[in-house]
MMTF fields as JSON, N, C-alpha, C and O atoms, coordinates in Angstrom:
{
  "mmtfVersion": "1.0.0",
  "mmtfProducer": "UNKNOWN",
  "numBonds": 327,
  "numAtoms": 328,
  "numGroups": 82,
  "numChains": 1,
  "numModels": 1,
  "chainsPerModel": [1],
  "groupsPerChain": [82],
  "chainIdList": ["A"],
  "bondAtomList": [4, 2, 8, 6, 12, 10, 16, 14, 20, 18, 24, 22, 28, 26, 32, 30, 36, 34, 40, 38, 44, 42, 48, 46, 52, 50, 56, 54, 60, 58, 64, 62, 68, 66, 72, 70, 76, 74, 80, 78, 84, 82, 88, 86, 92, 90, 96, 94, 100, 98, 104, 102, 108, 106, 112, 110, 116, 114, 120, 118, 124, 122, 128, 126, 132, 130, 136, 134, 140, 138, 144, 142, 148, 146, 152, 150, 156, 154, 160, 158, 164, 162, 168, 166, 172, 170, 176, 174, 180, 178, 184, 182, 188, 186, 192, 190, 196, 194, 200, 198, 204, 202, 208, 206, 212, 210, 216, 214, 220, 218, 224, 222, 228, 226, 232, 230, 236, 234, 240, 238, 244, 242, 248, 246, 252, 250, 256, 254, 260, 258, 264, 262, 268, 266, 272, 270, 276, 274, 280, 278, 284, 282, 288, 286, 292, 290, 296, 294, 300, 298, 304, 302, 308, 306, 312, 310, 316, 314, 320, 318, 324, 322],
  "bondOrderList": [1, 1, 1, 1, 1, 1, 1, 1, 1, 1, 1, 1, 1, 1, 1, 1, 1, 1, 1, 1, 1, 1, 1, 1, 1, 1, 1, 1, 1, 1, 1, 1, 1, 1, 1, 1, 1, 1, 1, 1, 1, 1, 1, 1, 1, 1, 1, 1, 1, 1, 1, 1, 1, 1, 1, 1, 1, 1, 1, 1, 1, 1, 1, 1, 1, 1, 1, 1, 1, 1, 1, 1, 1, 1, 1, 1, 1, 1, 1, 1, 1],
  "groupList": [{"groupName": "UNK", "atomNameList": ["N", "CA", "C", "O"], "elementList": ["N", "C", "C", "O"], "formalChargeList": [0, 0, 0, 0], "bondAtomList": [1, 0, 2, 1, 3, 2], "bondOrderList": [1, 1, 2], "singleLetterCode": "X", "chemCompType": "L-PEPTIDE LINKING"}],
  "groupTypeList": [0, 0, 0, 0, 0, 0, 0, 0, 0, 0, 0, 0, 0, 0, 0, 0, 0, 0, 0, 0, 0, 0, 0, 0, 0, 0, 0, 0, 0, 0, 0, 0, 0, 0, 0, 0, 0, 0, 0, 0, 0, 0, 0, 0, 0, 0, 0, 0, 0, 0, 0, 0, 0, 0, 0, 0, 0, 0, 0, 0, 0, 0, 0, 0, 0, 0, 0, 0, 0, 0, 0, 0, 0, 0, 0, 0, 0, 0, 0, 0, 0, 0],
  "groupIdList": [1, 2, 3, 4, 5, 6, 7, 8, 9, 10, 11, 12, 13, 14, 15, 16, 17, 18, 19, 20, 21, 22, 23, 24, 25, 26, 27, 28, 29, 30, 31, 32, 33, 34, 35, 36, 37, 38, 39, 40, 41, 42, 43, 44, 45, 46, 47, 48, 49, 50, 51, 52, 53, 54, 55, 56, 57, 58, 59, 60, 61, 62, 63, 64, 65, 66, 67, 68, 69, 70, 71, 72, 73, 74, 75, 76, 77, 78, 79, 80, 81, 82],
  "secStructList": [7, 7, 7, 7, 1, 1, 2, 2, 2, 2, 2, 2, 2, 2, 2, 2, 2, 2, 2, 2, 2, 7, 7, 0, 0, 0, 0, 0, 2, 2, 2, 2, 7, 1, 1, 1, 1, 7, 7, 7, 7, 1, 1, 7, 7, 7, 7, 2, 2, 2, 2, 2, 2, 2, 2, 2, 2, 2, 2, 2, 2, 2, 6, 6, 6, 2, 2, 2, 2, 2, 2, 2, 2, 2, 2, 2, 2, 2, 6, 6, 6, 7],
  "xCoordList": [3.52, 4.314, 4.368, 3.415, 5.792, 5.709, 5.753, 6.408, 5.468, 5.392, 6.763, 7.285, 7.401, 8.332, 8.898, 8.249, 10.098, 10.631, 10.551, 10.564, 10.459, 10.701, 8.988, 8.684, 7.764, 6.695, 5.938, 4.937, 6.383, 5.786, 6.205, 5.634, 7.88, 8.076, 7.373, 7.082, 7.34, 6.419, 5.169, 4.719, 4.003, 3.154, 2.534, 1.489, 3.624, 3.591, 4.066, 3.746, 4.994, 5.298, 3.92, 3.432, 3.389, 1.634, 0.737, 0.086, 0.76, -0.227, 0.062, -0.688, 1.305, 1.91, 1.67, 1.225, 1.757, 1.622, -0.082, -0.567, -0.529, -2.147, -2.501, -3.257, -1.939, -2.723, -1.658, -1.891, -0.811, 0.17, -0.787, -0.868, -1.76, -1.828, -3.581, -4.12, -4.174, -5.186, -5.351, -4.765, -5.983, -6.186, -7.167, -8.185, -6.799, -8.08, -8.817, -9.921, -8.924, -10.341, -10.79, -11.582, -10.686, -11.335, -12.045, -13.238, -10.987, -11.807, -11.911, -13.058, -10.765, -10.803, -12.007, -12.676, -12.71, -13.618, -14.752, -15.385, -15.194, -16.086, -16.457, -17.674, -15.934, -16.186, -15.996, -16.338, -15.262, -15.729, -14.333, -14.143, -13.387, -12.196, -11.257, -10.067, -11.546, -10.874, -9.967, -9.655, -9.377, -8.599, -8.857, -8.315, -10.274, -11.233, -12.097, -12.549, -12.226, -12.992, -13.16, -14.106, -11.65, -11.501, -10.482, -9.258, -11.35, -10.725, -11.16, -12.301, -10.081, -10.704, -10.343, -9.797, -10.783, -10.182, -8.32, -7.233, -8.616, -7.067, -7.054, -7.921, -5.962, -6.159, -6.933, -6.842, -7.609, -8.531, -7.258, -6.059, -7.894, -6.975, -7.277, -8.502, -7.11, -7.465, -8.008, -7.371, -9.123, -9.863, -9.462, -8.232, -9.935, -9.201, -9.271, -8.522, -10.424, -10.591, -9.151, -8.351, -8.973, -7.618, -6.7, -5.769, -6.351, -5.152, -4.62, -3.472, -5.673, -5.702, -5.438, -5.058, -5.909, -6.342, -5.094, -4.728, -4.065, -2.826, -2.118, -1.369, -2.144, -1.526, -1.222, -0.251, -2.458, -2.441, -2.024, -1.236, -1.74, -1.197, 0.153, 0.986, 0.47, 2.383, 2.841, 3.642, 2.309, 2.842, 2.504, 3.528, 1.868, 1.661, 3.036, 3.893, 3.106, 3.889, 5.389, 6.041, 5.895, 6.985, 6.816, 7.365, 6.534, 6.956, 6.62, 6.66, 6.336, 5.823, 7.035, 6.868, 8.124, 9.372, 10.125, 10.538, 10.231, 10.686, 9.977, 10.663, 8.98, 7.593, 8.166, 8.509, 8.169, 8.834, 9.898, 9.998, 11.08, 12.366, 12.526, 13.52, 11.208, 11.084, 10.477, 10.696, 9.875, 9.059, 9.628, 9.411, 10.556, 11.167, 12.462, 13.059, 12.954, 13.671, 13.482, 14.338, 11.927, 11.513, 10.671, 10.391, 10.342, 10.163, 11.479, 11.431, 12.689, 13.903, 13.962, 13.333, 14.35, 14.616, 13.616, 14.08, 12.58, 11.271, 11.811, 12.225, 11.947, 12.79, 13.706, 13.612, 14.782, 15.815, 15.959, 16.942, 14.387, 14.323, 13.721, 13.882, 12.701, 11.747, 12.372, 11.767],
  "yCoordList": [0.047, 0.212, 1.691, 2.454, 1.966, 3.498, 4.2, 3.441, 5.141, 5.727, 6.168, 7.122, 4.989, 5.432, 5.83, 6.579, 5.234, 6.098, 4.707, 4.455, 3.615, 1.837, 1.747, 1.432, 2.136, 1.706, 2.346, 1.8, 3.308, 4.12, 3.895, 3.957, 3.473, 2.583, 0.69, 0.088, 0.407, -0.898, -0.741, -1.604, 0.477, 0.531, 1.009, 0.665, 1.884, 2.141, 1.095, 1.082, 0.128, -1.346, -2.088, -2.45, -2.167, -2.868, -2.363, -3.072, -0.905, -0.06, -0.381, -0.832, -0.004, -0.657, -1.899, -2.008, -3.337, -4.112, -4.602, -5.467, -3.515, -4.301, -3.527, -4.056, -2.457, -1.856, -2.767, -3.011, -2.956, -4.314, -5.345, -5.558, -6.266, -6.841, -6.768, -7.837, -5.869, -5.439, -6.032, -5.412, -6.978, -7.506, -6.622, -6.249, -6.213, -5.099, -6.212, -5.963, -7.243, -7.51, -8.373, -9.189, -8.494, -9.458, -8.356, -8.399, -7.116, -6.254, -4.964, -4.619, -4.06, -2.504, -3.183, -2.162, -3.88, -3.514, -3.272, -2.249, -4.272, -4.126, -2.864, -2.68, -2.163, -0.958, 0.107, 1.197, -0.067, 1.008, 1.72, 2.892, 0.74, 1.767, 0.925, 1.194, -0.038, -0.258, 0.339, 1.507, -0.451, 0.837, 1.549, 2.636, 0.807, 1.791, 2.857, 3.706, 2.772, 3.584, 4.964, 5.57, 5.301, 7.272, 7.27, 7.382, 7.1, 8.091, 9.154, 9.389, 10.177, 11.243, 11.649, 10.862, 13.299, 13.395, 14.028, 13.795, 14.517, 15.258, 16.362, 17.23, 16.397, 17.879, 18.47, 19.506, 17.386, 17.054, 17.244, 17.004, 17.692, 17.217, 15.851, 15.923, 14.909, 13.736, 13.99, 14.792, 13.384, 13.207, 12.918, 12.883, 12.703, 12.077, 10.446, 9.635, 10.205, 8.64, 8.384, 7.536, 8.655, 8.053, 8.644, 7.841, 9.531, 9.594, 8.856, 8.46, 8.376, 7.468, 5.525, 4.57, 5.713, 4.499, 3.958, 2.784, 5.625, 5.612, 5.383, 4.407, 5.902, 5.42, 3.898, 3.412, 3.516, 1.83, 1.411, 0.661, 1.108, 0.276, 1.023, 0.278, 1.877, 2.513, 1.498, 0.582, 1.748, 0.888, -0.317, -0.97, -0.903, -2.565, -2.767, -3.516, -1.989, -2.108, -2.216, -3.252, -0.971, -0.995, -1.782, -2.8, -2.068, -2.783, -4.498, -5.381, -4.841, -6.375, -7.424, -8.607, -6.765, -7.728, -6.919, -7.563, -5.392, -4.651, -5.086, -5.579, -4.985, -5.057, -6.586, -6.823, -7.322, -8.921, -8.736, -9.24, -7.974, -8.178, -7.246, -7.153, -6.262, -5.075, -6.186, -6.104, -6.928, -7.647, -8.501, -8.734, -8.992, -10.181, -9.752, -10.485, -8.291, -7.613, -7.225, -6.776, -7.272, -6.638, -7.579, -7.408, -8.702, -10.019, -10.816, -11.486, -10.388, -10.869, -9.698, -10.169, -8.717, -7.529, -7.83, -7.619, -8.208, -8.25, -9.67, -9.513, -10.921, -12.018, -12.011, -12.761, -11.186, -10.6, -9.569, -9.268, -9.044, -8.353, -8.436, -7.571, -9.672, -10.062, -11.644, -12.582],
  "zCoordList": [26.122, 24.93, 24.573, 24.416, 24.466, 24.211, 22.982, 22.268, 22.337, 20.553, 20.557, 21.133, 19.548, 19.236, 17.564, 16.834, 17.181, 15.763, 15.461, 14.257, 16.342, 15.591, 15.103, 13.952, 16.363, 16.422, 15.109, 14.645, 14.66, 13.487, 12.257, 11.168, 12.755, 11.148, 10.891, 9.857, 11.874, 11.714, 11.481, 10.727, 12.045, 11.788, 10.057, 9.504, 9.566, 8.305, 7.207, 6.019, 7.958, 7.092, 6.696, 5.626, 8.469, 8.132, 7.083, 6.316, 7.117, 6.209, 4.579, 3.714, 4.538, 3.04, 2.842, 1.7, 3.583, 3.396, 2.811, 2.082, 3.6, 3.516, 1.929, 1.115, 1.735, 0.67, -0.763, -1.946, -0.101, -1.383, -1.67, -2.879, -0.751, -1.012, -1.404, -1.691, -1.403, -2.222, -3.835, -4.723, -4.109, -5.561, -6.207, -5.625, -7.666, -8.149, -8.591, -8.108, -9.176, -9.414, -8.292, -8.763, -7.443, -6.247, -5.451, -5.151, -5.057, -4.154, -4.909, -5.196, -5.345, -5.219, -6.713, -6.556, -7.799, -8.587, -8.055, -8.313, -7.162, -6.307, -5.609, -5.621, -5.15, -4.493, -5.148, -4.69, -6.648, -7.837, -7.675, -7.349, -7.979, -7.66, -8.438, -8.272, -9.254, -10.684, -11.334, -11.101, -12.316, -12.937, -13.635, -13.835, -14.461, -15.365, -15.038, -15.806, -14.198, -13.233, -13.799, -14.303, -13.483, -13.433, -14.548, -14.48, -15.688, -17.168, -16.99, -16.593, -17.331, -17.357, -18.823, -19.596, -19.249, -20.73, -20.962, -20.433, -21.576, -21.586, -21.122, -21.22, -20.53, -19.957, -18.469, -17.812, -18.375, -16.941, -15.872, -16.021, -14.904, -13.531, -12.889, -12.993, -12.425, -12.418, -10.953, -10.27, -10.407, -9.475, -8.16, -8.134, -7.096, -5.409, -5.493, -4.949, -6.359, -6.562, -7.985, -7.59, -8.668, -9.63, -8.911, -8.971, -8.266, -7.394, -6.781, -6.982, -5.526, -4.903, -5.302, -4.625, -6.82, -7.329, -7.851, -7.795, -8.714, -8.966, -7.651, -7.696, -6.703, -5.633, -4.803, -4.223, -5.068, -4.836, -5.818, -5.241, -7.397, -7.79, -7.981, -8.497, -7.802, -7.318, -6.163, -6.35, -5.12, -4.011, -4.483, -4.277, -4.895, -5.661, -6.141, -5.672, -7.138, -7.655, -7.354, -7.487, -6.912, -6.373, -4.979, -5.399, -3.835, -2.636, -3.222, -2.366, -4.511, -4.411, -3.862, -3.564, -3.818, -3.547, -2.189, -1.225, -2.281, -1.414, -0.152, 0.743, -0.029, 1.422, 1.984, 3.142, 1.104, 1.976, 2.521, 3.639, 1.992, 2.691, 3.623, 4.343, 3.657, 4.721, 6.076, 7.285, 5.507, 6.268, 7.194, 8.384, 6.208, 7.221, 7.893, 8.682, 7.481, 8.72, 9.596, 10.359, 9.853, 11.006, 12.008, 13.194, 11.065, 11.958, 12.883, 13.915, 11.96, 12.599, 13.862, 14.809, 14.107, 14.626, 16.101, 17.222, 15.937, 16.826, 17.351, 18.5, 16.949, 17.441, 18.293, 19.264, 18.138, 18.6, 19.797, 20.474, 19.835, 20.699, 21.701, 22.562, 21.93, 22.563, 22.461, 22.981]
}
């Protein structure tokens, strides 16, 4: 299988997908990455852990409906091609 421009956009579909489906209180509390976690005060620069933490529930957020229909275009596409 060769690295291509298809194999890197499917592989980044998977990556999105898995961090979509990350539940905060089942797992990310557990490992201290909550949403309460990283208050910071005002004026603070916010940390690598709330960056990050903001970052997972962004993609939560936005792909919760997008990521399926990404999903199942590329399950069709892979059908079609194989």
């Amino acid at each position: 299988m060769a690295f291509t421009l298809y194999s890197l956009l499917q592989a980044s579909l998977l990556i999105v997908n898995a961090v979509a489906v990350l539940h905060e209180e089942r797992f990310l509390r557990h490992v201290g990455w909550g949403s309460d976690q990283g208050i910071g005060g005002f004026g603070e620069e916010p940390g690598i852990k709330a960056q990050l933490t903001n970052l997972i529930r962004s993609i939560r957020t936005v792909m919760r409906g997008k990521g399926t229909v990404f999903s199942i275009i590329i399950i069709i596409v892979i059908i079609i091609i194989i």
